[in-house]
N, C-alpha and C positions, 0 to 999 in steps of 0.2 A: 483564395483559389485552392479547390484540394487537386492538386497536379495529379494526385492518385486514381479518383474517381476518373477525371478529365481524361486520361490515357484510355484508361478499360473504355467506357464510355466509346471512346472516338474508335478506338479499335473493334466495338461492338457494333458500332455502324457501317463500317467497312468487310461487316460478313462473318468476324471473328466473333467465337463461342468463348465465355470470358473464365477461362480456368481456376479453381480456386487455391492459392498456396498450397503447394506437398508440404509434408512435414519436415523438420529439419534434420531427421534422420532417415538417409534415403532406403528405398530396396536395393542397395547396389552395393557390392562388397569392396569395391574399388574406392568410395567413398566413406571418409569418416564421417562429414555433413553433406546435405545438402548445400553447392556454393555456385550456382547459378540457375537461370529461368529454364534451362534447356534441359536439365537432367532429369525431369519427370516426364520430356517425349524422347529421350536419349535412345532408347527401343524401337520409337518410331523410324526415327532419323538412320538408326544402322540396320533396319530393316527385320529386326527379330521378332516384330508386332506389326501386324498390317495398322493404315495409316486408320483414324475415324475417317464418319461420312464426312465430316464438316472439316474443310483439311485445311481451315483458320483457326487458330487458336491464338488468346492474349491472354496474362496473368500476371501478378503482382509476388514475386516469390522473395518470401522469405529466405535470407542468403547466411550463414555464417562461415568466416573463414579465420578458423583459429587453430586448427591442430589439422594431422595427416601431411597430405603436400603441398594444400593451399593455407597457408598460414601467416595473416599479417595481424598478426597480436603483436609482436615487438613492435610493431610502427605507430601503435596506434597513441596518442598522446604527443608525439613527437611531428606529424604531417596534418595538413590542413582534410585529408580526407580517407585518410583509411579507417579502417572500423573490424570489429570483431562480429556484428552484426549489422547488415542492410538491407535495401529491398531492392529488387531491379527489377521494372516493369521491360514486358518483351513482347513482341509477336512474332508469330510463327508460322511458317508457311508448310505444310507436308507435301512439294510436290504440285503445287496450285500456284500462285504467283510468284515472280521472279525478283529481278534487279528493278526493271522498268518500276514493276508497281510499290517495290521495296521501299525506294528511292523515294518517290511520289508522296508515299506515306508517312515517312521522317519526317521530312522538309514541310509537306500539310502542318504538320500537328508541331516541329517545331517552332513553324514563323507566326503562323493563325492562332493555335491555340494556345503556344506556352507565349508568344506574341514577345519572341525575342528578336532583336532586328538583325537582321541580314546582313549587314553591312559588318559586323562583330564573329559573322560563324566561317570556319573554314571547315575542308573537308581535307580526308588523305583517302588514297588506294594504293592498292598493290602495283608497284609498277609497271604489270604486264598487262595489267587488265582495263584494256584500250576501252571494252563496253561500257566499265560503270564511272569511266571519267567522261565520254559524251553523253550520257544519262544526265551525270551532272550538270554537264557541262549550260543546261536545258533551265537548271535553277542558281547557280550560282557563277559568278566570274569563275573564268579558267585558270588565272594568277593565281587565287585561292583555293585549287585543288590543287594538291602537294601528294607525289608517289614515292610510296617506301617498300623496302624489299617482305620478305618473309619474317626479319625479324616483328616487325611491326604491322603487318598486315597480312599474315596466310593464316591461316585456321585451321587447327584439325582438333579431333576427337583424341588421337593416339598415334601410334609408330605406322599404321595399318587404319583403314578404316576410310569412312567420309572425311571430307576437307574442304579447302577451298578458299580463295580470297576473302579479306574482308575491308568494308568501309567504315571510317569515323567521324564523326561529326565536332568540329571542337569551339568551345568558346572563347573568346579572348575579353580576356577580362580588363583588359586595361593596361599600356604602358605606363601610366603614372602610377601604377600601385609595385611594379615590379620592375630591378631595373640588372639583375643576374645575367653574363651571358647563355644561360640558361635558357633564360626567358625569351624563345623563340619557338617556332615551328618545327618539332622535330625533336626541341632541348629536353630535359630533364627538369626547367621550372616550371611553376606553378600558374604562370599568367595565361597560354593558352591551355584550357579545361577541356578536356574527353567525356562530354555527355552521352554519345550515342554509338552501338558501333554495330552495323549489319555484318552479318556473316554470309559469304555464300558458297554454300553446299552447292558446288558444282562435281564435285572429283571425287573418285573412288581411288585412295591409294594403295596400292599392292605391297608386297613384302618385296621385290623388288624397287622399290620408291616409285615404279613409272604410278601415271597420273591416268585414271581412267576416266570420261564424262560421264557422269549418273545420268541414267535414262529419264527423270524426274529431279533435278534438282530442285532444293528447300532454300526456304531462308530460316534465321537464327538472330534475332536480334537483343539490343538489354539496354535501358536507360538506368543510371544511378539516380534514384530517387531523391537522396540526402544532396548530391550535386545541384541538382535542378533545383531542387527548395532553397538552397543556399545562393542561385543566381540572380532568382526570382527573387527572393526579398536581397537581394543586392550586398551581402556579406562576401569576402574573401574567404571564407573559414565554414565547412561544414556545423563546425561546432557553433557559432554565433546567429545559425538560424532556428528560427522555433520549433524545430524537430529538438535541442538539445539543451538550446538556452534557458527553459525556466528550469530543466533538473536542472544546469548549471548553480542558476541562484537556489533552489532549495537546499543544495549544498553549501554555499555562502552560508543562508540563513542557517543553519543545522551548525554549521561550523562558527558561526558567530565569527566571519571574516570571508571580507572580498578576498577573490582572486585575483593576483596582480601579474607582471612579468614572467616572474621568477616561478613563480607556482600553478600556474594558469593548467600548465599540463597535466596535473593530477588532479584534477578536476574536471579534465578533458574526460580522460581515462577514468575515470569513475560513473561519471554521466555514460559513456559506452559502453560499458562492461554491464551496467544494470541492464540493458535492454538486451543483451546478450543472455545474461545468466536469468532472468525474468521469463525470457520467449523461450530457454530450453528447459526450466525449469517447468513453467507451464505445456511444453509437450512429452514430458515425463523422463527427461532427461535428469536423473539425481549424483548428488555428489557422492564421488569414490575415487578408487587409486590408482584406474586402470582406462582405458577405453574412451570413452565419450564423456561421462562422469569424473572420470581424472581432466581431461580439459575442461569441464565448468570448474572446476577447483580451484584449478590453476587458474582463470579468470577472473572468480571471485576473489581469491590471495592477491591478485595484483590488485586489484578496486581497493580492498584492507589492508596493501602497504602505502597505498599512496594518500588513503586517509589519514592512516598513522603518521604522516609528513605533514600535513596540514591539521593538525591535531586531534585528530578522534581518537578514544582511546576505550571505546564500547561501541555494541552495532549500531551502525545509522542506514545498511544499505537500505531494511526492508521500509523506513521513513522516504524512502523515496519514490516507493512504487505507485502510490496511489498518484503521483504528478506524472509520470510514464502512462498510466493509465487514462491520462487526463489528456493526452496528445494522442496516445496510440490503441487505446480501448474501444474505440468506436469502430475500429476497422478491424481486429485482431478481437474477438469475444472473448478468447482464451485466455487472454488478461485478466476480465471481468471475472470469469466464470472460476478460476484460478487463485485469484488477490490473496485471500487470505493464508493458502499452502505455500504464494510465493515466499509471503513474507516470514511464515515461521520458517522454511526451507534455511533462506536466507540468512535468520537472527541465528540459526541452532549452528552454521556452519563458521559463520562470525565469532560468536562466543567460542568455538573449538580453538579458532585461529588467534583469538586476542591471546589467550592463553598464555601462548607460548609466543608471541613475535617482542614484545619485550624485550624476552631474554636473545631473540633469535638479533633482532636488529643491535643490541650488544653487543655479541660475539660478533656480527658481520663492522661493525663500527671499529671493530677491538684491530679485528686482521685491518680493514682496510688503513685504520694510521701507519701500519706496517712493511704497506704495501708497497713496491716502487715500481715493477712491472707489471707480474702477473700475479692474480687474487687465487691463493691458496686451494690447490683443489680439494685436502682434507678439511679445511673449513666449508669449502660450498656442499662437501656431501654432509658434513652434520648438519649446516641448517636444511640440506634435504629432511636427513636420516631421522635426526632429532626433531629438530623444529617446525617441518613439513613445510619448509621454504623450495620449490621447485627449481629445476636448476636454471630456469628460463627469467624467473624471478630474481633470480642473485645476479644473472647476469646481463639484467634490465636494470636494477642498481647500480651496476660498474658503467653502465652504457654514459652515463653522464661525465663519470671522470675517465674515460677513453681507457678503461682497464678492460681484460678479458680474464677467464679463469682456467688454471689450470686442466684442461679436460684429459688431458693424457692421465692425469692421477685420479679424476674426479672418474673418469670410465673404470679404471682398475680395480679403485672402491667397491664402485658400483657391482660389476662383473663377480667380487670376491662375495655379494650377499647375494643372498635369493632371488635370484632372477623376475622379473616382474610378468606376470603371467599374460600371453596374449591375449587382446580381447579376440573371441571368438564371433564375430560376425552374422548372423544364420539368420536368414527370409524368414516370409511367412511358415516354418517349419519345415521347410528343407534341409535334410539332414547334412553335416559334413562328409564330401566323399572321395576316395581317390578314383576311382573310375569313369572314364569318357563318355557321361550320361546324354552325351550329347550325342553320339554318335548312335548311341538307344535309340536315342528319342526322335530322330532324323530319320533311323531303320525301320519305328514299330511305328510310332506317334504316342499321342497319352491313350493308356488304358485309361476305363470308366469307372469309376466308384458308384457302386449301389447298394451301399448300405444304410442309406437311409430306410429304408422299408425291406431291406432282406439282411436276413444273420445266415443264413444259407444260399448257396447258390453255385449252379452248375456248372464251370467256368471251362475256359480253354488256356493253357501256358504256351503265351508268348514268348518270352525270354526266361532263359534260367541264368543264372550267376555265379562263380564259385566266392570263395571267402575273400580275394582280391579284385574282384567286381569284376572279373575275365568272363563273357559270354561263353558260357557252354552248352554241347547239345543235351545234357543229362547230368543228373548227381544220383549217387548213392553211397554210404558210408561215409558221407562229409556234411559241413554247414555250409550253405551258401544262401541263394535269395531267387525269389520265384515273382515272374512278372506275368499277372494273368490278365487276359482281355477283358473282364467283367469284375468287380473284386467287390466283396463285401466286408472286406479290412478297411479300418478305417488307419490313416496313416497318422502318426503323430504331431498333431497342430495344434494351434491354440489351446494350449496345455492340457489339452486330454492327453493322455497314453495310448499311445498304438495298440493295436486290437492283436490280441493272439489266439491262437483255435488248432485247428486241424485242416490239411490234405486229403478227403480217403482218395486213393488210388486203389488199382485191381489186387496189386501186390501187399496192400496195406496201408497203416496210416501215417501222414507225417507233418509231424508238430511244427505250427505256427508260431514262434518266438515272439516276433515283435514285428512291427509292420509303420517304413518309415518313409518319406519323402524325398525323393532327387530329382531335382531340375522338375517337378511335376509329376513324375512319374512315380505311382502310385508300386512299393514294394514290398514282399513280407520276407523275414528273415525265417527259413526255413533248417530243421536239424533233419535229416534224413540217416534212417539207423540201414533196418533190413530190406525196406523197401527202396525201390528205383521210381524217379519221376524223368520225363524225359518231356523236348518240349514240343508242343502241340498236343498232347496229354488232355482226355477231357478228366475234371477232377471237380469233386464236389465239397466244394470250398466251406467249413462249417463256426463261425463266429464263437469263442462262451464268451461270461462274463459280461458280454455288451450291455445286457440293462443297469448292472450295478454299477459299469461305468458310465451310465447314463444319466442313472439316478442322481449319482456325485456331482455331473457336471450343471447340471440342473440346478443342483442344490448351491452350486458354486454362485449360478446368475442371480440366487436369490440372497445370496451372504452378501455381494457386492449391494443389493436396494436397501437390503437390512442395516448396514455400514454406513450405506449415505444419507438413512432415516436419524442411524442414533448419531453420528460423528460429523456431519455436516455431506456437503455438495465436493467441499476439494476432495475427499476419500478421491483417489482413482487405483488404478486396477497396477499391480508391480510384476504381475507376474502371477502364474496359476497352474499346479498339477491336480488331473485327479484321473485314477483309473477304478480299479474291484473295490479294492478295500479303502480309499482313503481320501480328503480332498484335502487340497493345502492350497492358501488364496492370501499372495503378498499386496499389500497397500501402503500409500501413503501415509503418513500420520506418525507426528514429529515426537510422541510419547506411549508409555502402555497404557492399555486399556484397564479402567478399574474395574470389577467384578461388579457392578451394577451394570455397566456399558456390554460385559461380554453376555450377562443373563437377559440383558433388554433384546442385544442382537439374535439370539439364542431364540428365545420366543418371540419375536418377528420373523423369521424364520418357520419355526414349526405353524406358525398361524397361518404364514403363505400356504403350507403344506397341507391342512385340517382345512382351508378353504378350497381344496380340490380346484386350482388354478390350470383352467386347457391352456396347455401349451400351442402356440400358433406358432408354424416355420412359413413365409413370405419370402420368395425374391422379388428385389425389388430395386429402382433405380438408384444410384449411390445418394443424390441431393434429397428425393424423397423418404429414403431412411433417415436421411441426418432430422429433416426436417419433421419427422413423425418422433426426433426426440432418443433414437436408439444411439447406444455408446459404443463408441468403438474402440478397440483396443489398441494401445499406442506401439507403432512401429510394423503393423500389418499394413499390408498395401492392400488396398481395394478397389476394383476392377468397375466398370460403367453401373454393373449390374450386382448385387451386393445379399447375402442370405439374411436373414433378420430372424432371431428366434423372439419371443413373447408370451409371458407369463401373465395372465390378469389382462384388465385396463391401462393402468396405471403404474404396475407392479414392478416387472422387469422389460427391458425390450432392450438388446442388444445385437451387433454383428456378431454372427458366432457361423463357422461351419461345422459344428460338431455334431453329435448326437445326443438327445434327448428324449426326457419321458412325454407323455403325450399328457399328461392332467399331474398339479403336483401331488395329488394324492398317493402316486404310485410309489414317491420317495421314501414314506412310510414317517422315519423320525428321525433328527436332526440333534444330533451333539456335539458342541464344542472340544474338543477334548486337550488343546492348545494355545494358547496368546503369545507370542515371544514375540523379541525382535531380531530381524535380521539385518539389517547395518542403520547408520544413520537416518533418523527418517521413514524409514520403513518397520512396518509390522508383517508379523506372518499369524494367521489364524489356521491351525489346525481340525479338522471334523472328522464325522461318521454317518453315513444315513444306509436306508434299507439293511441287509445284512449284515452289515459291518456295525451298525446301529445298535441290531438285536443283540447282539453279541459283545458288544459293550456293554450295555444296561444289563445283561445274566453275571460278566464278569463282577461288574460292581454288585448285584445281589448277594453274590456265591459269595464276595467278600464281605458284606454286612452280615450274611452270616457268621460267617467266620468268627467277624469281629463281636458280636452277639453271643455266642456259643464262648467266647476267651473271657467276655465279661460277667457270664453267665446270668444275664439281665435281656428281660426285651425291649424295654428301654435304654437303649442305646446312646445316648446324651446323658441319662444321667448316670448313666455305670461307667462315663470316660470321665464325667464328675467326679464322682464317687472313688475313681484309682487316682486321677490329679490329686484329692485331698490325702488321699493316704499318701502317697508321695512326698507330696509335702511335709505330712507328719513325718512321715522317715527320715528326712533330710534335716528337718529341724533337729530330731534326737540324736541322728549320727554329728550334727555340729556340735550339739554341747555333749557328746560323747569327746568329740577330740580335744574340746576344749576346757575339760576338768579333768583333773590327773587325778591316780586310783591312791594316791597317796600324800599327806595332809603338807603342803607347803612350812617350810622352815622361817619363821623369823625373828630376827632378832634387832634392839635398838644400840648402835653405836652412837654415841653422844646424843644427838636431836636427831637423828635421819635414822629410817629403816632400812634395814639390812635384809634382804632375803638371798640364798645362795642354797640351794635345795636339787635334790636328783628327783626327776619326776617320771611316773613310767609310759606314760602316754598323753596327750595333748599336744593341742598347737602350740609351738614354746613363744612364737611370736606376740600368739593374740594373747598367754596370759603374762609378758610381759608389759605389750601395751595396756591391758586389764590392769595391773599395778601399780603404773603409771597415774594412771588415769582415776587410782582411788587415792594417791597418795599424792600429798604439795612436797613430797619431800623422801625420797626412794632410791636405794640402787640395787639392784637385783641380776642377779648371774642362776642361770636355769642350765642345767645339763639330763641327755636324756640317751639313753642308748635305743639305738637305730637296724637292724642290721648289721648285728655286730661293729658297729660305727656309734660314736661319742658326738652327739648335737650339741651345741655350748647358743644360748641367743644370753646376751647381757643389756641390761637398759639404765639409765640414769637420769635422776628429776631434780636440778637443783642442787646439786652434790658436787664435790670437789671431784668426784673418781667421772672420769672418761671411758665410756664402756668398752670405746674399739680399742684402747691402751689393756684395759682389764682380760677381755676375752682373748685377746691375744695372747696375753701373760700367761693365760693357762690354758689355753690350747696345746702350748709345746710338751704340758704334763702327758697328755694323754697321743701324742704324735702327730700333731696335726698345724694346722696357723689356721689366721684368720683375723678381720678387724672391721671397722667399719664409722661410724659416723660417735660424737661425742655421744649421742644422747641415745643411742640402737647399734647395736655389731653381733654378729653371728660367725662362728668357725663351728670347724669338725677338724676331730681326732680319729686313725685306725685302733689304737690301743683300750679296748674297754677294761682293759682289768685295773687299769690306773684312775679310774672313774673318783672314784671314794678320797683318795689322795688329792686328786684335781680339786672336790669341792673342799676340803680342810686350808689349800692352800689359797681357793678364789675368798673364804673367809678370813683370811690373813691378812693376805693383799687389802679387803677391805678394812680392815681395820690401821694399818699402816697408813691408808691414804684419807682418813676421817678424820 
C-alpha cells in the first residue's frame, strides 16, 4: 500500500488541490528549515496573503528538524521515532471547513483506508473544547477521549497571532509489548503512538493574551508518514519498516556485520542522516561552516562517527544512495535527477572527515579515560578547532557514558577566536533593512516596475527616504532613497545588479546609485548634490548600462546549458552576479575544470550566440513551467504564476525575472576569462560579453603586440622558443661557470689516497667536492674559498681514515670561525681571510698526520 499516494488521493476527492512539497529551505527568516506542512500557507493562515480560490489544500511536505529551534538530531538513534528528516502529510482548510468535517475526514481515511481498527485508536482534546469531543463523541467511545490542558493540546503560531485548540489521534500498540509506567495515555512511553493531530485555528491572540474568534476559522493538520508505515507493517520501531530497513542491511552488507543490541543504534543514525543529507544535498543545500550548510556537516560527521564505531574506515555514505533511491526516488525525482552530485558531494566531504577523525577520536578516547565528571572543555574545542568534530558531536559521544562537557570553558575558547559569522538570511532579493518597510508598504502599496520595455520613463515620487530609512518630505545635499510610482530600475534579484542612471529634475540631475528590494518594494538609492527632489515630484527617470547588463545576464542562461552539455545534468546553479561589465556564475561540481572542458563550454556558448537565438519571456503557470522543463533556481519562492525567459528550442528555458537581450546575437562575443574554486564543491566561472568583450580581445591584442615587438619576431611561438633556448643556454654556461675554479686544483698522494687541499677563487665548493669524490675510490679533499670578505672551508672524505667534520672544523678556528658536519661532507666559515693561506698549509698537515 503506498499510504502516500492513498492520503493525497483521498484528500483529492474530498475537494482538496494536492500541493507539491516547498522546498526545504523556507522563504521565511524565522526558519532555518522547512519543519512542517503548514509553513508554505503560514501567510495564508496570518492573513498577509489572501486565501486561493480553492480554499482545500493536501501535501506531502518534506520536513527537516535538525538545527535553529526545532531540533531533534541528538535523539535520533537513541528513540523509536525521531528523525532528522520526515514527511507529514496534511490538509488544510483556509476558512472553508471546520471541526465537523475535520474530524469526519481523519477518522474516514484512518479506519477505511489505512483500515486500522477502532477498537486500538484513542483520541485527546483540549479540555475546554466541549465541541470537538461531541464531534467525536459521534465516532469513537467517549471513555476513549481523554482532555489535556494547553500543554498538550493548544496551538499557536507564536506569542501573538492565530491559535487555537488541537485534536490527536493515537494508537495503542499493544500492552504486551510495553510494560513502563509510562506506558499509558498521557505517559511519556512509547505504547500509545501520535499519528494524527488537527489543529483548530479558531483564535486570534492579542498582545494582551485575550483570545479573540477569527471571523473564518481554518484547520491545520499533519500525519507522520514514517509512523504510519511502521503500524501498518506492524514493527514497533520507525527504523524496522521498509522506509529504513533495506538501507539498514546495505550497511550490514557494506560493513560485512549485522547489527546487534549493542550497535543497532549507529546504524539507525546513519540510515537517517543519509536521507537527510541526500534530500538537502539534492535541493542545493552544500556543506560549510556556517548556516544551513554547517548543519549538513554536522549531520554528515555524526553518520561518519558512527560508521567509524562499527568499522568503516573510507567513505561508504554515497554506496548507499542508490537503495534511498530505490524506496524514495519515485516519489522525490530530485533523488533521480541529482544521484550522481549526491554521491560525489557526499564522498569529497567524507574523505575531508576520515582524515582527521583518527586522530580526533584519539585525543577524545585519551581525555575521556581521564575523565570522572566533566569532559574537558579545552579538549572538545580542539576536536572542534582542530579536528572539525562539532560540539554537538562530542557531546553525543558522552551521551552514552552520562558525561556532559565543560561548556563554561568550551564558550570562552570559543568567544576568544573569531567569531563565527551570521548566516545572513535574504528572500527572493530583498535587501537587509532597518527601516519599518511595512508601514511603507501599508501607506503607499507596491510601486510598478516597467522596465521590461522602458530604460526611460516619466515617473512620479512616492516616497523619499533619508540614509536611516526615516520618510522624508524632501532631500537635498544628502544620500537617501527615492520611491517612485512607475520605476524602470530594475531592483537587485536573481543575481543581476540593481540598475543605476539618473533623476532629471527642474533644478537638475540626480544620480541613481543602485536600486534594491524591501519587503517588495521597489527602491533606488539616490546621492542628491545641488539639486532638491521633493515628493510628488514628476521626474524623468533615465536607466544606462541596462543592455550590457542584459547582455551578461543572458549570457549567464546560456553558460548554465553550456555546463550541463559539457559536465553532465547535476551541474546546478550556486549562485550568479552579473551587471556592465562582468558575469560571475557559481556551480556545483566537485573538481576544476580542465582547459578542454572550459574551451568546449566557451564555444557552446559563442555558437548559441552566432545562432541569433530569439529570446522569448512567457508567464506562465508555475506546474506548466516546471513541466515545459524550465529550471528554477534554488531558494527562490515562486508565486501561482511564474516569468519563464527562453533561448532557442531546446537551448535555455529558465525562471528568471530579470532583463534580457531579445535574439542572442545582440550579446556579441563570449569569454571565459576565469575558472576557480570557491569552497568545497563549488566552482565559479568568471566572463565577458558585448563591450566588456571588445575590450578584452583589444587588451590581449595590444599585448601580443607588445609581446611581438619585445621578441622582435611576428612569429610569436617561435621567438618564446627561440628566448627559452637561449636561456637555457645561459643557465647551462653560468652552471659550469660556478662549477670550475679560475685556478688549477692542488693535489697531492699521501701513501695510497689522494690528497687535495686547494684555495679556489670561485665555484660551487660543494659540487666540485662531490665531483672528486665521485672520480676518486680513494680521496680526502678540503677546499677553501674567500666569500665576501668571508672564508668558505667544504671538506669531503672517500674511504680514508680522516673524518671531514673532525678536519673542517680543525681549521676553521685558523681563520675565526667553526664548523663540522657528517664523516664523509662538512662545511664551516671563517671572518678572518688574511689567515686563508695559513689555514690551507695547516689542513695539509693535519692530513698527513692522519694518513
Amino acid at each position: 500500500m503506498d499510504i502516500r499516494k492513498e492520503y493525497l488521493e483521498f484528500f483529492r476527492s474530498k475537494g482538496h488541490e494536492v500541493i507539491s512539497s516547498m522546498p526545504l529551505v523556507p522563504d521565511d527568516p524565522t526558519l532555518m528549515f522547512t519543519n512542517a506542512g503548514m509553513v508554505q500557507f503560514k501567510d495564508i493562515f496570518t492573513g498577509n496573503i489572501p486565501a486561493p480560490q480553492n480554499r482545500r489544500a493536501t501535501s506531502c511536505q518534506l520536513c527537516v528538524r535538525a538545527g535553529g529551534k526545532h531540533n531533534d538530531l541528538e535523539n535520533v538513534g537513541y528513540t523509536a521515532r525521531h528523525h532528522t528528516l520526515f514527511e507529514m502529510l496534511g490538509n488544510f482548510s483556509f476558512g472553508d471547513y471546520f471541526k465537523e468535517d475535520a474530524i469526519a475526514y481523519a477518522w474516514e481515511f484512518v479506519t477505511k483506508n489505512l483500515a486500522l481498527p477502532p477498537e486500538k485508536l484513542w483520541v485527546t482534546v483540549h479540555d475546554s473544547d466541549d465541541e470537538a469531543f461531541d464531534i467525536w463523541s459521534k465516532y469513537i467511545n467517549p471513555s476513549r477521549i481523554m482532555r489535556f490542558g494547553d500543554k498538550d493540546n493548544f496551538w499557536s503560531m507564536g506569542d501573538t497571532g492565530a491559535c487555537g485548540p488541537c485534536s490527536e489521534i493515537f494508537y495503542d500498540q499493544g500492552e504486551e509489548h510495553f510494560n513502563s509506567p509510562e506506558d499509558k495515555m498521557g505517559g511519556d512511553g512509547d505504547r500509545f503512538l501520535e499519528i494524527w493531530n488537527l489543529v483548530f485555528m479558531q483564535y486570534e491572540r492579542t498582545a494582551k493574551g485575550e483570545l479573540i474568534p477569527l471571523p473564518k476559522p481554518s484547520i491545520d493538520t499533519g500525519m507522520g508518514l514514517e509512523r504510519v508505515i511502521a503500524i501498518k507493517e506492524g514493527v514497533l520501531n520507525n527504523f524496522d519498516s521498509s522506509n529504513f530497513k533495506p538501507i539498514i542491511e546495505k550497511i550490514e552488507n557494506l560493513a560485512n556485520k549485522n547489527a546487534t543490541k549493542e550497535n543497532i543504534g549507529s546504524y539507525r543514525v546513519i540510515a537517517d542522516h543519509l536521507r537527510a543529507t541526500s534530500f538537502m544535498l539534492s535541493q542545493g543545500i552544500l556543506f560549510g561552516n556556517e548556516g544551513r550548510p554547517y548543519v549538513l556537516r554536522r549531520i554528515l560527521r555524526r553518520a561518519i562517527r558512527h560508521g567509524y564505531l562499527i568499522g568503516f574506515r573510507k567513505p561508504f555514505m554515497a554506496k548507499l544512495v542508490d537503495t534511498l533511491i530505490e524506496i524514495m526516488g519515485g516519489h522525490y525525482i530530485e533523488l533521480v535527477e541529482n544521484q550522481n552530485f549526491i554521491k560525489e558531494q557526499l564522498t569529497l566531504e567524507e574523505e575531508r572527515f576520515f582524515k582527521t577523525i583518527d586522530l580526533g577520536m584519539s585525543l577524545f578516547s585519551e581525555e575521556l579515560a581521564n575523565t570522572k565528571d566533566t569532559f574537558s572543555g579545552e579538549v572538545a574545542f580542539k576536536l572542534y578547532d582542530t579536528y572539525g568534530f562539532p560540539l554537538d558531536l562530542t557531546e553525543d559521544m558522552l551521551k552514552d557514558k552520562g558525561l556532559k562537557v565543560d561548556l563554561i570553558k568550551f564558550d570562552e575558547l570559543m568567544a576568544n577566536q573569531k567569531s563565527m559569522a551570521k548566516a545572513a538570511w535574504k528572500g527572493s532579493g530583498d535587501a537587509t533593512n532597518d527601516g519599518d518597510f511595512k508601514e511603507l508598504l501599508e501607506k503607499y502599496g507596491l510601486n510598478e516596475f516597467v522596465g521590461y520595455t522602458n530604460v526611460t520613463y516619466k515617473s512620479k515620487v512616492v516616497a523619499l527616504l533619508d540614509e536611516n530609512f526615516k520618510e522624508v518630505s524632501s532631500l537635498q545635499n544628502q544620500d537617501g532613497w527615492a520611491m517612485l510610482d512607475k520605476t524602470p530600475f530594475y531592483a537587485t534579484s536573481g543575481g543581476q545588479n540593481g540598475d543605476i542612471g539618473a533623476l532629471e529634475v527642474q533644478n537638475g540631475n540626480i544620480i541613481v546609485e543602485d536600486t534594491s528590494k524591501f519587503h517588495g518594494l521597489n527602491l533606488s538609492k539616490i546621492s542628491v548634490k545641488e539639486a532638491k527632489i521633493s515628493q510628488n515630484d514628476i521626474v524623468d527617470a533615465v536607466v544606462i548600462h541596462r543592455y550590457e547588463v542584459a547582455k551578461h545576464h543572458s549570457a549567464t542562461h546560456l553558460l548554465q546549458s553550456a555546463l550541463k552539455m559539457v559536465l553532465g545534468d547535476s551541474v546546478s546553479q550556486a549562485g550568479s552576479y552579473n551587471d556592465n561589465l562582468k558575469l560571475r556564475f557559481d556551480f556545483t561540481y566537485p573538481k576544476a575544470m580542465t582547459t578542454e572542458q572550459i574551451n568546449e563550454v566557451e564555444d557552446l556558448v559563442n555558437s548559441m550566440i552566432t545562432r541569433a537565438l530569439s529570446g522569448v519571456v512567457e508567464e506562465l503557470p508555475l506546474e506548466e513551467a516546471k513541466n515545459k522543463g524550465a529550471i528554477a533556481m534554488f531558494g527562490e519562492k515562486y508565486g501561482d504564476m511564474v516569468r519563464v525567459v527562453s533561448f532557442g528550442k531546446d537551448v535555455s528555458i529558465e525562471f528568471c525575472g530579470g532583463t534580457h537581450v531579445k535574439n542572442t546575437a545582440d550579446i556579441g562575443s563570449f569569454y571565459i576569462v576565469k575558472e576557480s574554486g570557491v569552497s568545497a564543491g563549488i566552482r565559479r566561472i568568471e566572463a565577458v560579453v558585448g563591450a566588456s568583450a571588445i575590450k578584452y580581445a583589444k587588451d590581449i591584442i595590444s599585448k601580443f603586440g607588445e609581446v611581438q615587438s619585445e621578441l622582435k619576431s611576428n612569429d610569436m611561438i617561435a621567438g618564446i622558443k627561440k628566448l627559452k633556448n637561449e636561456i637555457k643556454e645561459l643557465k647551462k654556461e653560468l652552471q659550469n661557470a660556478q662549477t670550475q675554479t679560475s685556478s688549477p686544483i692542488e693535489e697531492t698522494m699521501i701513501n695510497d689516497t689522494k690528497v687535495i687541499v686547494s684555495i679556489v677563487e670561485n665555484g660551487d665548493l660543494k659540487k666540485i667536492v662531490d665531483d672528486c669524490k665521485n672520480a676518486n675510490e680513494k680521496v680526502a679533499i678540503l677546499l677553501l674559498q674567500v666569500k665576501d670578505d668571508k672564508v668558505l672551508l667544504a671538506a669531503g672524505s672517500k674511504n680514508t681514515n680522516i673524518k671531514a667534520g673532525d678536519w673542517v672544523k680543525n681549521i676553521a678556528t685558523i681563520v675565526g670561525g667553526n664548523g663540522g658536519g657528517r664523516p664523509d661532507f662538512a662545511t664551516a666559515g671563517g671572518k678572518d681571510s688574511s689567515k686563508i693561506q695559513e689555514a690551507k698549509e695547516k689542513a695539509l698537515e693535519y692530513a698527513k698526520a692522519n694518513l
